[in-house]
VEXTORLUM-549124 format. One line per field, with one value per residue (C-alpha): x, y, z; residue in three letters. Coordinates in pm, whole numbers. Last residue first. Layout:
xx	(X, ...)
yy	(Y, ...)
zz	(Z, ...)
type	(ALA, ...)
This chain:
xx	(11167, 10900, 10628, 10424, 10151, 9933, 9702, 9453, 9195, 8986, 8760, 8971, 8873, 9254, 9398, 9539, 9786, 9830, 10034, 9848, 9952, 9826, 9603, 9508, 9295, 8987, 8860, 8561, 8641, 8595, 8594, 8817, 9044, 9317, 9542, 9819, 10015, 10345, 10557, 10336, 10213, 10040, 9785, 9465, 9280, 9013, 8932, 8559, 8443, 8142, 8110, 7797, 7663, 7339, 7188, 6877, 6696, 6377, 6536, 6878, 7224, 7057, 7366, 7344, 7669, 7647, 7927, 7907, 8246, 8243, 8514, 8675, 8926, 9167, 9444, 9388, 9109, 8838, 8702, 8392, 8351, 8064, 8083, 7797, 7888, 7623, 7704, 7542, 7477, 7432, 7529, 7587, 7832, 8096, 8025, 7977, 7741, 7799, 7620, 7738, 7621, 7808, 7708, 7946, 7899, 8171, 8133, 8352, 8499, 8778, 8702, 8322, 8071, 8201, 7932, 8091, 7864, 7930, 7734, 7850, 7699, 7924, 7807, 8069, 8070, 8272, 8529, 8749, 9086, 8886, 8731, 8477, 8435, 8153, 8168, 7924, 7999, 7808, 7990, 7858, 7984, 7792, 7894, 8064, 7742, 7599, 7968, 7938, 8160, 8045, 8185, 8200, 8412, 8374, 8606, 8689, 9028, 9129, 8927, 8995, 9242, 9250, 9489, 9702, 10011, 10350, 10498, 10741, 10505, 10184, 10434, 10608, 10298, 10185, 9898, 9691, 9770, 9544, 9304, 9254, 9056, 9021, 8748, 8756, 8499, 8586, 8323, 8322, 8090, 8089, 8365, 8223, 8209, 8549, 8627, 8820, 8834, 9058, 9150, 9262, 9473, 9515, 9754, 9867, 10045, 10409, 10363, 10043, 9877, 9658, 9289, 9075, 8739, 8745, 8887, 8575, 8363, 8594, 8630, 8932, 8990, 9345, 9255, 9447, 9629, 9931, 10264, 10572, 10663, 10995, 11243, 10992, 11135, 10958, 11068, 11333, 11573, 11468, 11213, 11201, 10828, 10822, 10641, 10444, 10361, 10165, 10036, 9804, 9749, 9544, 9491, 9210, 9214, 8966, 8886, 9171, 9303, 9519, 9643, 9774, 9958, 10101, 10289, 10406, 10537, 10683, 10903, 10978, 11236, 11428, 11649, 11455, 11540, 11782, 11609, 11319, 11254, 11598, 11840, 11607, 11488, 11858, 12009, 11764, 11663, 11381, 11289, 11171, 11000, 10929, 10693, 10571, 10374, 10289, 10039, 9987, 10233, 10474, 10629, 10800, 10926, 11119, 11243, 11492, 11460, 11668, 11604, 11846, 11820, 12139, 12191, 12175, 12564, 12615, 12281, 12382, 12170, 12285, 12017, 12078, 11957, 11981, 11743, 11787, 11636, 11567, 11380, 11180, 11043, 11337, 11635, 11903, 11761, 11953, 11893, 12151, 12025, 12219, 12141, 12303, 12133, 12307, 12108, 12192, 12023, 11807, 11506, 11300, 11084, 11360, 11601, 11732, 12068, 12354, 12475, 12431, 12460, 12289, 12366, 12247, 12303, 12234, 12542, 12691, 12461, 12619, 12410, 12672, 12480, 12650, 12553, 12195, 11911, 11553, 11278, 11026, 10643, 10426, 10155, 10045, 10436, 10592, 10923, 11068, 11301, 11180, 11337, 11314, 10924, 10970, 10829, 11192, 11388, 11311, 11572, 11563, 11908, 12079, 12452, 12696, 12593, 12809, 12647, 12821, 12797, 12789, 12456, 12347, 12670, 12984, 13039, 12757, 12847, 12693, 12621, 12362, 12163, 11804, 11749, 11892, 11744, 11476, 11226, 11024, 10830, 11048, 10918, 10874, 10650, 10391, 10475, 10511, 10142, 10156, 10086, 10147, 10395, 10696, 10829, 11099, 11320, 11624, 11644, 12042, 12112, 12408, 12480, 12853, 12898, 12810, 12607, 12326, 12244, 11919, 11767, 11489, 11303, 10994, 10818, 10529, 10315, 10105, 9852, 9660, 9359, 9143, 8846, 8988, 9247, 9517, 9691, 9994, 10137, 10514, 10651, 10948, 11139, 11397, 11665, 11997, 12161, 12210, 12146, 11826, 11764, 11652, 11600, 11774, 11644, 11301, 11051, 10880, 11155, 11098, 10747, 10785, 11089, 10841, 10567, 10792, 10900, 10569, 10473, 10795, 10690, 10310, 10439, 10667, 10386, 10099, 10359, 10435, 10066, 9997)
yy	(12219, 12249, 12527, 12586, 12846, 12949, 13252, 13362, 13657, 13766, 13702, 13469, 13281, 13240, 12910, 12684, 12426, 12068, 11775, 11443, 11338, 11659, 11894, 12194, 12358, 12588, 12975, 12943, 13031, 13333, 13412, 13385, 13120, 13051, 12786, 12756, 12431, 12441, 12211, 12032, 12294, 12511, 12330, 12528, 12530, 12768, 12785, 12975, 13048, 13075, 13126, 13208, 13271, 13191, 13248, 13178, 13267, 13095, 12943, 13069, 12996, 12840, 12783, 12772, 12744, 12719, 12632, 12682, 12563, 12618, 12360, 12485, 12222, 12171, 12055, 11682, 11621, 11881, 11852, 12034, 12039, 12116, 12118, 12197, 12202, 12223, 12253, 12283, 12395, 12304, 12416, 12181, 12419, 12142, 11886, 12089, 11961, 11985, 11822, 11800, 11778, 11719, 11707, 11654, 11716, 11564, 11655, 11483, 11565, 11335, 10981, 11074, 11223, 11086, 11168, 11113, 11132, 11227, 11170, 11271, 11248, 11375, 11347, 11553, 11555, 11836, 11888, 12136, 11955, 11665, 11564, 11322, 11139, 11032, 10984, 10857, 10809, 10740, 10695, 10729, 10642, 10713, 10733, 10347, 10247, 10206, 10218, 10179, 10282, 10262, 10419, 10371, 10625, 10618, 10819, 10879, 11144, 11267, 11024, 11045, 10854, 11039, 11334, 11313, 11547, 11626, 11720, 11447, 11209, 11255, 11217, 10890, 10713, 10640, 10861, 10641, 10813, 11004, 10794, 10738, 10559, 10427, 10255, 10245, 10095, 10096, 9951, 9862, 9772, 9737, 9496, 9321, 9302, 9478, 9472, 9696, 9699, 9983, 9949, 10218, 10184, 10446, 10526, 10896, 11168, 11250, 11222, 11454, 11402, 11700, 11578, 11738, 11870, 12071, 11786, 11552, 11856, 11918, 11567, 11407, 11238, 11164, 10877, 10961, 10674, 10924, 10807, 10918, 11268, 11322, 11630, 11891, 12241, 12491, 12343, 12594, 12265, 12107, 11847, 11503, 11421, 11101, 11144, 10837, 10769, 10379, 10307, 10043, 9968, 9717, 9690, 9467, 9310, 9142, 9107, 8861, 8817, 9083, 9128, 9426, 9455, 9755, 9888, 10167, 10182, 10488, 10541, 10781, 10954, 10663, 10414, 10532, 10574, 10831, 11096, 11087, 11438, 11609, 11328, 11171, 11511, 11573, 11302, 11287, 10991, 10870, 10511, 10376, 10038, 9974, 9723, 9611, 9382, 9212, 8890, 8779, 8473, 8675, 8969, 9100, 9412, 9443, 9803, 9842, 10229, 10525, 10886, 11105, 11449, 11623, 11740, 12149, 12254, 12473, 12630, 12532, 12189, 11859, 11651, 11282, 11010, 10630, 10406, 10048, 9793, 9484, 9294, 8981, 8742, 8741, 8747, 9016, 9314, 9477, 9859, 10118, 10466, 10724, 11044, 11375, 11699, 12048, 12297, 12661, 12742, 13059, 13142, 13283, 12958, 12758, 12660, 12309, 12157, 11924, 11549, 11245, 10908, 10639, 10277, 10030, 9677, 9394, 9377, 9696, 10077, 10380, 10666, 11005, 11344, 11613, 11986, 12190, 12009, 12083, 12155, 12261, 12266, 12531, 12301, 12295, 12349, 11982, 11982, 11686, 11572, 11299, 11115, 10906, 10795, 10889, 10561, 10427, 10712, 11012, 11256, 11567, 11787, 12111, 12167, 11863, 11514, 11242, 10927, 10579, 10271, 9891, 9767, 10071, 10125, 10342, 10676, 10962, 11276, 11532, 11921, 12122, 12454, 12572, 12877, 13129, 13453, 13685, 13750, 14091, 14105, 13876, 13670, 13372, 13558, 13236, 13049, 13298, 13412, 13781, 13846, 14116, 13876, 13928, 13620, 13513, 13160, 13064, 12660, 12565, 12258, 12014, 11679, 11480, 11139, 11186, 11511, 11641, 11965, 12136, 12484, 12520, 12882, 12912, 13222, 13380, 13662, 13754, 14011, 14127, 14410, 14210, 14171, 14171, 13924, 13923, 13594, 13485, 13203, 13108, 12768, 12728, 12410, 12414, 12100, 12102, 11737, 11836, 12277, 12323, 12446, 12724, 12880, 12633, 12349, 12415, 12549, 12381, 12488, 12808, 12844, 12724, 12987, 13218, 13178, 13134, 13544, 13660, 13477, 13672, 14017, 13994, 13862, 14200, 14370, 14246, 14297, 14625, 14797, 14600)
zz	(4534, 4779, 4804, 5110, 5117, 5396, 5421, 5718, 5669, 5972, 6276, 6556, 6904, 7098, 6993, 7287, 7209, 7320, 7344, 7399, 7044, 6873, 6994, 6904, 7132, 7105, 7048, 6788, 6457, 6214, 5839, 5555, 5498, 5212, 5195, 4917, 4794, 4563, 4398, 4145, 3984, 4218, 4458, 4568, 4827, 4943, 5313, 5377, 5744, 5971, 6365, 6523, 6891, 7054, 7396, 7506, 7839, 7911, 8233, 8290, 8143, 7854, 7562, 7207, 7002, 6661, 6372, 6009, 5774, 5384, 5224, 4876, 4702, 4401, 4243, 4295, 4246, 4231, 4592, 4760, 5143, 5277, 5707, 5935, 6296, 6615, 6946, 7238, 7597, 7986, 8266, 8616, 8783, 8820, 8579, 8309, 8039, 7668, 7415, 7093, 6747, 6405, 6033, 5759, 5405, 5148, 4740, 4506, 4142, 4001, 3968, 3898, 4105, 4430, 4703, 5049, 5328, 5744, 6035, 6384, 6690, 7014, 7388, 7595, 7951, 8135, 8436, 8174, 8291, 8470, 8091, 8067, 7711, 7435, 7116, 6814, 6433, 6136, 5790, 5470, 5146, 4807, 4399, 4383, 4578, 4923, 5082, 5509, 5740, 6126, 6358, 6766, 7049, 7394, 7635, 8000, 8076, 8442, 8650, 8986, 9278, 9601, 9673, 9975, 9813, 9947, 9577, 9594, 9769, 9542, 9211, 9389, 9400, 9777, 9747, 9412, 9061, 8824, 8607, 8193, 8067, 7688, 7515, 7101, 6842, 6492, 6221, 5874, 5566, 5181, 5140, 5439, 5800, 5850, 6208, 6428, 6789, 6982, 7339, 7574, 7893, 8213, 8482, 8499, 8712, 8629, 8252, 8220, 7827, 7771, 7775, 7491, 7473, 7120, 6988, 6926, 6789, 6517, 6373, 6273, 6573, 6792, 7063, 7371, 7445, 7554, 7423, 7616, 7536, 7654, 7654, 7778, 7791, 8007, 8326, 8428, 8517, 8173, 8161, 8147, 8325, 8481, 8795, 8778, 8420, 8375, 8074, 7901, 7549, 7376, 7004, 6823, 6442, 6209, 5895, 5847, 6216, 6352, 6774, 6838, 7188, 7378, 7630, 7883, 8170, 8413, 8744, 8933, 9238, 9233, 9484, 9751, 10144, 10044, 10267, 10073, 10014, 10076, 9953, 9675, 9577, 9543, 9389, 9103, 8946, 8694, 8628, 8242, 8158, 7780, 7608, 7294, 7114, 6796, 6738, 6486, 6460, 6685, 6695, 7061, 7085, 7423, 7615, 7832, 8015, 8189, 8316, 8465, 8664, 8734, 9108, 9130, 9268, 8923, 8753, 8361, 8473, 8301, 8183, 8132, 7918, 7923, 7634, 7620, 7350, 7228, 6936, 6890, 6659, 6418, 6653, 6532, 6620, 6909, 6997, 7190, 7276, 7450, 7592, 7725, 7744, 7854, 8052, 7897, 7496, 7537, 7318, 7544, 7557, 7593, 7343, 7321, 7446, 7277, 7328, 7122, 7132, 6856, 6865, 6637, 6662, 6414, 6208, 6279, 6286, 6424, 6551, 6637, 6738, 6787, 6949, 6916, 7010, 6841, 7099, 6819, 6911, 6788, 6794, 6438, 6385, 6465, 6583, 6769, 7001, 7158, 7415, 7738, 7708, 7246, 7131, 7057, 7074, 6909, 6747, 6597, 6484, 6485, 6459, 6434, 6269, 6275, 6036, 6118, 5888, 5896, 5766, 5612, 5467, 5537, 5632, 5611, 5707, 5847, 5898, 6074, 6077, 6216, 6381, 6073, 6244, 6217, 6526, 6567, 6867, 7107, 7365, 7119, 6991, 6865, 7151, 7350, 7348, 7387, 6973, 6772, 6591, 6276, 6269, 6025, 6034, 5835, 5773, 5699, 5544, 5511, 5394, 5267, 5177, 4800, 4792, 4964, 5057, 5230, 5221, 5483, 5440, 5766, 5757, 6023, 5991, 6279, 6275, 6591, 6549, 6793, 6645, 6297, 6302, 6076, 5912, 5753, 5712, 5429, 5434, 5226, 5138, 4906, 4814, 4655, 4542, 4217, 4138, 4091, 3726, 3531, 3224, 3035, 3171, 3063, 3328, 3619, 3833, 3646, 3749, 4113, 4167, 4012, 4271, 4515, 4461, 4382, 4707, 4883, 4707, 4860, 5205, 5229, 5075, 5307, 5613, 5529, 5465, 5837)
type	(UNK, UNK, UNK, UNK, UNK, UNK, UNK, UNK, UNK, UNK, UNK, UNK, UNK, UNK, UNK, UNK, UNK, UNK, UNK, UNK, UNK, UNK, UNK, UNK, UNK, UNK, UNK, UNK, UNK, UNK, UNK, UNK, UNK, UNK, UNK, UNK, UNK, UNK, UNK, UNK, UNK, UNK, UNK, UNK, UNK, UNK, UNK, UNK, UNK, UNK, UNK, UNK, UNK, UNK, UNK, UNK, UNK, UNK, UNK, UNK, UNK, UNK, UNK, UNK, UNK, UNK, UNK, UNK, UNK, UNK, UNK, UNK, UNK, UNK, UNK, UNK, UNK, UNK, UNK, UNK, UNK, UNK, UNK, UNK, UNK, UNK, UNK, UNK, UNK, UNK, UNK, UNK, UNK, UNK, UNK, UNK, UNK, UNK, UNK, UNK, UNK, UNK, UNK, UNK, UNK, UNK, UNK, UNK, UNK, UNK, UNK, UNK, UNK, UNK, UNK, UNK, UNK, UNK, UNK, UNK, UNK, UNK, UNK, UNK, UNK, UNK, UNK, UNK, UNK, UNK, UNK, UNK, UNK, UNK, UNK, UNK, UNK, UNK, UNK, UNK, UNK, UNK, UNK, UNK, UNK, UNK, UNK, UNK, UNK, UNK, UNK, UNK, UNK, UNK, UNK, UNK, UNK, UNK, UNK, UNK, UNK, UNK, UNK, UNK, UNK, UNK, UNK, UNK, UNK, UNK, UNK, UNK, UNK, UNK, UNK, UNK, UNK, UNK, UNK, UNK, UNK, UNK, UNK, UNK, UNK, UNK, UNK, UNK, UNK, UNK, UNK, UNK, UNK, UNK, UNK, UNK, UNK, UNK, UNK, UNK, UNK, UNK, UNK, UNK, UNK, UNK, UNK, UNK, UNK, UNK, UNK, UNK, UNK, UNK, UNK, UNK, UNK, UNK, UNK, UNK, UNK, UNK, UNK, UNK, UNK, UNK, UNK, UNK, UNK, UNK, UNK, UNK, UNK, UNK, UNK, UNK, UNK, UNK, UNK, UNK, UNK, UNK, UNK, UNK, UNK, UNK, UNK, UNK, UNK, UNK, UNK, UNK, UNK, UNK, UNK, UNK, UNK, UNK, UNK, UNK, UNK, UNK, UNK, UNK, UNK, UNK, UNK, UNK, UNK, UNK, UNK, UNK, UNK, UNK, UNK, UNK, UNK, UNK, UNK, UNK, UNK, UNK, UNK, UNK, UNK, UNK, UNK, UNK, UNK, UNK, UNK, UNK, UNK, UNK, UNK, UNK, UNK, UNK, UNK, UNK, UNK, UNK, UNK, UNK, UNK, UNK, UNK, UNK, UNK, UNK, UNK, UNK, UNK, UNK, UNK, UNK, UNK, UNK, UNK, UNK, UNK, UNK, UNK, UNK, UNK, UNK, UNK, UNK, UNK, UNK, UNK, UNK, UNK, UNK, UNK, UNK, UNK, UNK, UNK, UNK, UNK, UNK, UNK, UNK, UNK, UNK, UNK, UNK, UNK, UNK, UNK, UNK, UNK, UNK, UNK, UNK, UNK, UNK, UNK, UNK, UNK, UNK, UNK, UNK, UNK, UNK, UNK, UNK, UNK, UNK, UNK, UNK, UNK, UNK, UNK, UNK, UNK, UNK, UNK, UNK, UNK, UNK, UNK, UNK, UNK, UNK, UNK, UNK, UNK, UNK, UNK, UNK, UNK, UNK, UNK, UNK, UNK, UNK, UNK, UNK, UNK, UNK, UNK, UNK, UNK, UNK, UNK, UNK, UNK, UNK, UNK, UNK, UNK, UNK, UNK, UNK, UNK, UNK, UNK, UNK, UNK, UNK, UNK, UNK, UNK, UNK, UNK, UNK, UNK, UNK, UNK, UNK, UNK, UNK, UNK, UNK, UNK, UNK, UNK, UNK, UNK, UNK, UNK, UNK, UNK, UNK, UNK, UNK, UNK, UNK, UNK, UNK, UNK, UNK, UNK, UNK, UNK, UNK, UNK, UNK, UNK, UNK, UNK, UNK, UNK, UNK, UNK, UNK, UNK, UNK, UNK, UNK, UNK, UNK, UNK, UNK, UNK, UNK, UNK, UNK, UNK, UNK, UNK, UNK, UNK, UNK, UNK, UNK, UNK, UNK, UNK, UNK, UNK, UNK, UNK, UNK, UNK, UNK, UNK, UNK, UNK, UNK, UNK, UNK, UNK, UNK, UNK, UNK, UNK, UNK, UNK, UNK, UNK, UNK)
């Protein structure tokens, strides 16, 4: 522990005076043109458990005239089993992240070629999306070339490389293409085509495909995409090549806007359309979930991981401004697993009936008594088949602005908890005070309870409490730090989610950009 405090001690020191003499005069010290630094530095030990986990993330990048480069160098230093914090290793060090490109011609008519590591989503990521994003521990970054050309109206992007599982290994070889039209002005096309090829030789390669429309008119905007999967060999050994594909998936979407007033529709449809690789622990698509993403605690601690080869749901969102004073925002989504003759129940040789996987409510109400007072009530409710629970959710929160700089926010939530299958019951209570000195900075203090009756006239209560300072340095650097303890929960973020153990301890984050 002594050597991780110092090592993270001399590497703050160290930002710290990058960030001064960025700030400085010229002659002390200046960024060379076109150079960029990123550095994101956490840290945290729990108590309980006796687990620290320091994690670093350095990204130079280099611009200049046609040319770009960048190289991010990654340190991890975990007690941790989770693999997605170890990545199976217990000391990682490497430069993970590198890549080259060129830039030639115009935005109009132009190519970029980029070799090493890149990201890329297509369309609204149902036969792409590569992607990192760190709350999750998600990075599936390719590593090969990646060509998107852009003339008149058309852009094309193709690309070929592989990601890293979850023991860092690079073997099954992606393939994709993407071609887009724009040139009519109330609508817009698309295709997407992408292939994995399995390292294992003799295993079929799995492909997925889509054509996609975007629609925009008067006020009315849309879109939809259609997507099959094949595989020669489930189609040869499971269907005996009676079908042309081995899934299929939809997914679309209408928003409709009126002055004060707007409302947005989606529906989906994911029958065994997961893109993975051929050891399954790298997910190439991420098709959008309908899963309404909240702010509040209590509203994600019940969450419904999106499943691609098993779901048929829609959500619709109403919003309405009544007045200049007074909103409201009322959502109803549901999601349900498939019926027996979908291709997911006959691949896996399933008879399962039809249930709800994901039911959820959600109203607010915004209202502004003064320039110095804004509350907003909320209320949510969902089912949950992962956990089998039902979750009824209150929340009231108030914003007292003192002046144009100083503001106080206290936030009050309640659930109710009851599972479905063994009929408990319990709840939870949050208390949230959050002070903020714009825009430098802010100190929340965090209180949740748990009380739960397993028997009659037995009670059972447990506390969790924390502090987070924030503070931003300069104008280049922001630190986070948290003492205290949390309830164990999931992160989730667009359907995709991660599991955090319970922790009791000390947690520091700082990014600095130059």
């Amino acid at each position: 522990m002594k050597t991780l405090i110092y090592r993270g001690t001399v590497l703050i020191i160290l930002l710290s005076s990058i960030k001064v003499l960025s700030q400085s005069d010229s002659r002390w010290f200046l960024l060379p043109d076109g150079l960029g630094i990123s550095n994101q530095l956490e840290y945290s030990y729990n108590i309980d458990n006796k687990i620290e986990i320091f994690e670093n993330w350095l990204t130079l990048d280099y611009n200049k005239n046609i040319f770009s480069a960048g190289i991010r160098f990654e340190a991890f230093q975990p007690n941790d089993p989770d693999p997605s914090v170890s990545r199976g290793k217990v000391r990682y060090a490497d430069i993970a992240y590198k890549y080259i490109s060129v830039d030639i011609g115009d935005v109009e008519e132009g190519i970029n070629i980029t070799a090493g590591n890149f990201y890329k989503l297509f369309a609204r990521g149902m036969i792409l999306k590569s992607y990192e994003d760190r709350n999750i521990r998600i990075d599936n970054n390719l590593l090969g070339v990646k060509l998107e050309a852009n003339y008149k109206d058309f852009t094309l992007t193709a690309l070929s490389g592989s990601a890293s599982n979850a023991v860092d290994e690079r073997k099954d070889i992606l393939h994709a293409v993407d071609l887009q039209y724009r040139g009519f002005d109330i609508i817009k096309f698309g295709t997407s085509f992408a292939s994995n090829q399995p390292a294992i030789d003799g295993i079929a390669r799995t492909t997925l495909a889509s054509f996609r429309v975007q629609p925009s008119i008067w006020n009315f905007d849309g879109y939809a995409e259609y997507g099959i999967k094949n595989n020669k060999d489930i189609q040869e050994q499971i269907f005996n090549n009676s079908e042309s594909k081995i899934g299929e998936a939809f997914y679309g979407s209408l928003n409709f806007y009126y002055d004060a007033f707007s409302v947005v529709g989606e529906y989906k449809y994911y029958d065994n359309f997961a893109f993975t690789s051929n050891d399954g622990t790298i997910f190439y698509n991420t098709s959008p979930s309908l899963r309404k993403e909240y702010t509040y605690q209590l509203l994600n601690r019940h969450p419904s991981p999106l499943d691609q080869s098993n779901e048929e749901g829609f959500a619709v969102e109403v919003n309405y401004n009544i007045s200049d004073e007074t909103s409201v925002v009322v959502n109803y989504g549901i999601t349900n697993t498939l019926q027996i003759s979908s291709y997911f129940q006959r691949v896996n040789n399933f008879s399962l009936p039809i249930s709800t996987q994901l039911k959820e409510v959600y109203a607010q109400a915004t209202h502004s008594w003064n320039e110095s007072l804004t509350s907003i009530l909320a209320f949510g409710y969902n089912e949950e088949l992962s956990t089998n629970t039902k979750n009824f959710t209150p929340i009231l929160e108030n914003k007292f602005y003192f002046d144009d700089i100083n503001t106080i926010k206290l936030v009050l939530e309640h659930q109710q908890t009851e599972n479905l299958t063994t009929d408990e019951k319990y709840y939870d209570d949050v208390i949230a005070i959050e002070y903020l000195r714009s825009p430098n900075f802010n100190v929340s203090l965090v209180t949740e309870m748990q009380t739960k009756e397993p028997e009659a006239g037995k009670t059972i209560r447990k506390i969790w409490s924390f502090i987070q300072f924030g503070y931003k340095l300069g104008n280049h650097s922001d630190l986070s730090l948290l003492f205290g303890s949390r309830q164990a929960g999931n992160i989730c973020i667009g359907g995709i989610c991660r599991y955090e153990p319970a922790f009791q301890g000390v947690e520091l984050k700082i990014l600095t950009r130059l």
